[in-house]
N, C-alpha and C positions, 0 to 999 in steps of 0.2 A: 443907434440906427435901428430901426422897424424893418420886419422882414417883411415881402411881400405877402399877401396871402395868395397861397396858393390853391390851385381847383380840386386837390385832394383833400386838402385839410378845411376849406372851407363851409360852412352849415347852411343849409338851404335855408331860403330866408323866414323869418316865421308872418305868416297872412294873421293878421288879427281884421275880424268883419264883424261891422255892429250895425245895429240899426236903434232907431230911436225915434218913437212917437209923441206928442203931446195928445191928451184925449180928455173927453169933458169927463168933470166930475161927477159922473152918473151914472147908475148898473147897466147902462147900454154900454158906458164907455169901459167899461169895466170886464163886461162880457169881451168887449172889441180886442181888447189888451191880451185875455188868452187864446183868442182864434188866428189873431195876426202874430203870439209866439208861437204856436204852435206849424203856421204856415212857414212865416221864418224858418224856425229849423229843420224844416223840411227843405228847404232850398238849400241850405247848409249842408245837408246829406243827413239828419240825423231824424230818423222814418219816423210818422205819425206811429203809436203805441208801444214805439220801444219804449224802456227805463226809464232813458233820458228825458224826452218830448214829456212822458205820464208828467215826471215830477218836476219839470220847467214849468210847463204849463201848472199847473197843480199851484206851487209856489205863486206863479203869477198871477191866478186867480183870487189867492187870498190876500195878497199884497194889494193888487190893486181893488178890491174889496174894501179892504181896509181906508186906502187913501180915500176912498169914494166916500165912505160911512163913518173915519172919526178923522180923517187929515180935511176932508174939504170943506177950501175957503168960497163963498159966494163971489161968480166970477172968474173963480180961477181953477185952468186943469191940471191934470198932475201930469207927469211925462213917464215912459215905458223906455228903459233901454237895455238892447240887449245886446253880449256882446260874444266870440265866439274866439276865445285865446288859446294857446296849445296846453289842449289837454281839458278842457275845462267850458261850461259856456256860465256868464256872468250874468246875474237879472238887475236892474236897477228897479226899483218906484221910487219917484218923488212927489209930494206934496207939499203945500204951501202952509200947513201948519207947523207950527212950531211948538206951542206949547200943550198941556193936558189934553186930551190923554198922550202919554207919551208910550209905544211899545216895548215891551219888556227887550232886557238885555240877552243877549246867548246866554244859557249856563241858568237862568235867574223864567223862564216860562215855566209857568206850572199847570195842570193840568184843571180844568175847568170841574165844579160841582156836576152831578150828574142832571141837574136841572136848569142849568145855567145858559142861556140865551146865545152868549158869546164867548169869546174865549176860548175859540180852537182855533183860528186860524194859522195864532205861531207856534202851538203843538206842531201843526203839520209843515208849516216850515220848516220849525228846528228836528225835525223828521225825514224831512228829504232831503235838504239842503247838507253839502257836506259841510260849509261855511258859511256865516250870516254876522251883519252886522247893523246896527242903525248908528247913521251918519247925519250930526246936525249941517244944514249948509245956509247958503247967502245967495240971494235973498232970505229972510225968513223962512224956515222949512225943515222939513228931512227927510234922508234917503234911504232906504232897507238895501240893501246889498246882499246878495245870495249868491253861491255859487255850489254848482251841480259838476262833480268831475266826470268825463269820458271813459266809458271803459276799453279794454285797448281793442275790441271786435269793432269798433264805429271809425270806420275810417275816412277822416275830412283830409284833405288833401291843405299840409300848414298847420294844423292843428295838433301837432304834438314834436 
């Protein structure tokens, strides 16, 4: 027999709030991808040039950078989503390529030649992001997954 839960013992509920855009494959859309994360988190409670916002937005500049410059397919946009879990906010990109170039793994980004064109974007990812992962999905494609932790002065009401 299950005891009841009672109003002492029980955990306020946790609010997870995302949002998520599709946006064209293109330095406008790209541009769009960090000023609508940045607005987002801000309605989250988490202020334009704190920690956070810098390196969300940061991440999701070069992210979607990247989808725009070596994942896009003609025709197709990539999508933005972000998510706001206790304790933590999540970055998603996706694009519709699949295969070469493929982004390096965590643990495995090296640091670009001193003359080298490209080649920093996931320094700075693997730099700000406490977590990172590249995820193949379905339809053809894949998703960079970041996540950026809260520190405990940012106070979202459900978020930890």
């Amino acid at each position: 027999m299950t005891a009841p839960i009672s109003r002492s013992t029980a955990q306020p509920p946790v609010t997870v709030r995302v949002f998520t855009q599709r946006l064209s494959s293109t330095p406008r859309g790209a541009r769009l991808a960090r000023r609508l994360t940045l607005n987002q988190l801000h309605s989250w409670g988490i202020p334009y040039g704190s920690d956070v916002s810098d390196a969300v937005g940061a991440i999701v500049a070069e992210l979607a950078a990247n989808a725009v410059t070596h994942g896009r397919v003609p025709g197709r946009d990539f999508a933005l989503r972000l998510a706001l879990v206790p304790g933590r906010v999540q970055v998603e990109v996706a694009d519709s390529r699949s295969g070469p170039p493929r982004p390096p793994a965590p643990g495995a980004v090296r640091p670009p030649r001193p003359l080298d064109e490209h080649g920093r974007g996931f320094v700075l990812v693997d730099a700000l992001a406490d977590r990172w992962e590249v995820l193949d999905r379905e339809p053809p494609g894949k998703t960079v997954r970041a996540e950026v932790d809260l520190p405990e002065w940012i106070d979202v009401p459900g978020s930890k």
